[in-house]
TORVEXVO-817973 format. One record per residue: x, y, z of N, C-alpha, C in turn. Coordinates in steps of 0.02 Angstrom, whole numbers, plus 50000, padded with zeros to 5 digits. Example, Ala and Ser with C-alpha at 12.3 -4.5 7.8 and 13.67 -1.06 7.14 Angstrom:
// residues 2
506604971650390506154977550390506604983550390/506424988850354506844994750357506455000250394/
***
This chain:
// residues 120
474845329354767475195324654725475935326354719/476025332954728476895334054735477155330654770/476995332354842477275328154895477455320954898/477095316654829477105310554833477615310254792/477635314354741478085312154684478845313654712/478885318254754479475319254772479655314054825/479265313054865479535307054894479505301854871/479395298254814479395293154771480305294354731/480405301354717481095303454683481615301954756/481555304654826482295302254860482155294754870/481595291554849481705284754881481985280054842/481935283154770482295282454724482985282754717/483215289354742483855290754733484095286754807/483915286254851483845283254912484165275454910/483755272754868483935265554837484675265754787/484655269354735485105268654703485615270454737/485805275954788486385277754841486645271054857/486135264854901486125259854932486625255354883/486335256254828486315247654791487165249854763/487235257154756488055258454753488415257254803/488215258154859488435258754931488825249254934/488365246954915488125237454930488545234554864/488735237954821489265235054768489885231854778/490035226254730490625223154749491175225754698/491615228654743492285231454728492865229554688/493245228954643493725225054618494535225754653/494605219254672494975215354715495545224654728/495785226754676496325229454704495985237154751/495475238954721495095243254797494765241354834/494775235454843494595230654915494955234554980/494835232655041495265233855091495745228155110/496175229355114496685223855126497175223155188/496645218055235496905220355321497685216655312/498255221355363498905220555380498995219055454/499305214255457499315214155539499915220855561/500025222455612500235229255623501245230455600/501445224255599502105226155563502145224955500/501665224355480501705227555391501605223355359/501385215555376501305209955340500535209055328/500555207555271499615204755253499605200355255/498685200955294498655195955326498025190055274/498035193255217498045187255173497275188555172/496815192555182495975194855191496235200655146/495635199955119495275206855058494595208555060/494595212855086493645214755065493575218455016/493235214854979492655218254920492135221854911/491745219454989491135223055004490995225655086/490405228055083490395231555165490265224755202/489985221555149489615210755167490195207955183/490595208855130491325203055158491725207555204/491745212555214492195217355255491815217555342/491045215655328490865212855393490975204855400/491145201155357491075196355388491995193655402/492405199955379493035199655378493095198655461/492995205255473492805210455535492905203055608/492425195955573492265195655621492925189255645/493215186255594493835181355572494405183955585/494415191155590495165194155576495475195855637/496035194155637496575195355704496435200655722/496355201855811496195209255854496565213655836/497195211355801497625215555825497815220055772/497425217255702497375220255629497065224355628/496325221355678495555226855657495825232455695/496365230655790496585238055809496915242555809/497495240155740497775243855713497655247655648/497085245255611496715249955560496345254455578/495915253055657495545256555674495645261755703/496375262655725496505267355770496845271855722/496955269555666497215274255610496775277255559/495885274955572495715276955528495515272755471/495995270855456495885264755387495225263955372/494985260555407494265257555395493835264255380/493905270255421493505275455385493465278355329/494315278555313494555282455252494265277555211/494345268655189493975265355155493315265455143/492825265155183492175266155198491885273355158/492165277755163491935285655135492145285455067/493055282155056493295286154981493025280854923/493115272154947492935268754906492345267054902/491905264254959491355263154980490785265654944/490875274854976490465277054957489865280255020/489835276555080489695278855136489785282355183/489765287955180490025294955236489585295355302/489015291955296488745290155369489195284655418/489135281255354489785273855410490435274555430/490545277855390491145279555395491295287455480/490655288755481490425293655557490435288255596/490165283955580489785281355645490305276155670/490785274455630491365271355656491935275555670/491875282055664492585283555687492095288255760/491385287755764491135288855840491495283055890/491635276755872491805272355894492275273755962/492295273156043492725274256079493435270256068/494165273356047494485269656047494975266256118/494495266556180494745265856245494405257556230/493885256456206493555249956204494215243556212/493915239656246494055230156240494505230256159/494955225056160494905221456099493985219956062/493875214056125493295211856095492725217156100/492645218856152492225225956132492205230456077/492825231256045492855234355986492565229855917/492775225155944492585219955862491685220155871/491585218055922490795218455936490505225055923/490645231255941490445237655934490615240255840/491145238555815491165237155750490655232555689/490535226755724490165221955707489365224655686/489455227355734488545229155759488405237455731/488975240455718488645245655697488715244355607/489205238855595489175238755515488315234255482/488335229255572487515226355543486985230155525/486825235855585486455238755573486385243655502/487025245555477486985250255423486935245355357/487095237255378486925233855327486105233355308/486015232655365485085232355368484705239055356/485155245955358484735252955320484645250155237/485365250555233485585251455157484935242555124/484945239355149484635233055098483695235555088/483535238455147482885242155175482955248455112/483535250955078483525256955041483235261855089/483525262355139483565270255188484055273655158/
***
């Protein structure tokens, strides 16, 4: 019966990690994509939800200039709250496509959308 209770406790803490993880942010620690000479480009994400569905609207040339700086990781870990996603996107090759990158971005934020709602 230990064994159960303890795994009943991380699936617990498991979930609640998630449902922090999956929180909506207030507007000014949102991420706020810039196109690369310093102008905003008028998008805010609140969540990892709207920050994927930012991801998928937003000029190449925004997502490849945050990405190659990081941005999106440093957001992902300090505000977020996610230090796996925030790995698994800066594993990301930065030799990739434009569109290869938005797609390879896309798909690894789906999948971590679909841990976290599952409470992995």
């Amino acid at each position: 019966m230990v064994g159960s209770s303890t795994d009943k406790t991380t699936k617990e803490r498991n979930k609640t990690a998630a449902k922090n993880i999956l929180r909506t942010l207030p507007y000014e620690k949102g991420f706020h994509f810039f196109f690369t000479d310093g102008h905003y480009t008028g998008e805010t994400a609140v969540s990892l939800l709207t920050f994927a569905k930012d991801l998928e609207a937003q000029d190449i040339q925004s997502i490849r200039f945050h990405f190659e700086r990081g941005d999106f990781q440093k957001w992902i870990k300090t505000s977020i709250g996610d230090e796996e996603l925030a790995k698994r996107i800066n594993s990301l090759t930065k030799k990739a496509s434009d569109e290869d990158l938005r797609k390879q971005l896309s798909e690894v934020l789906r999948k971590r959308l679909l841990e976290l709602q599952a409470g992995k």
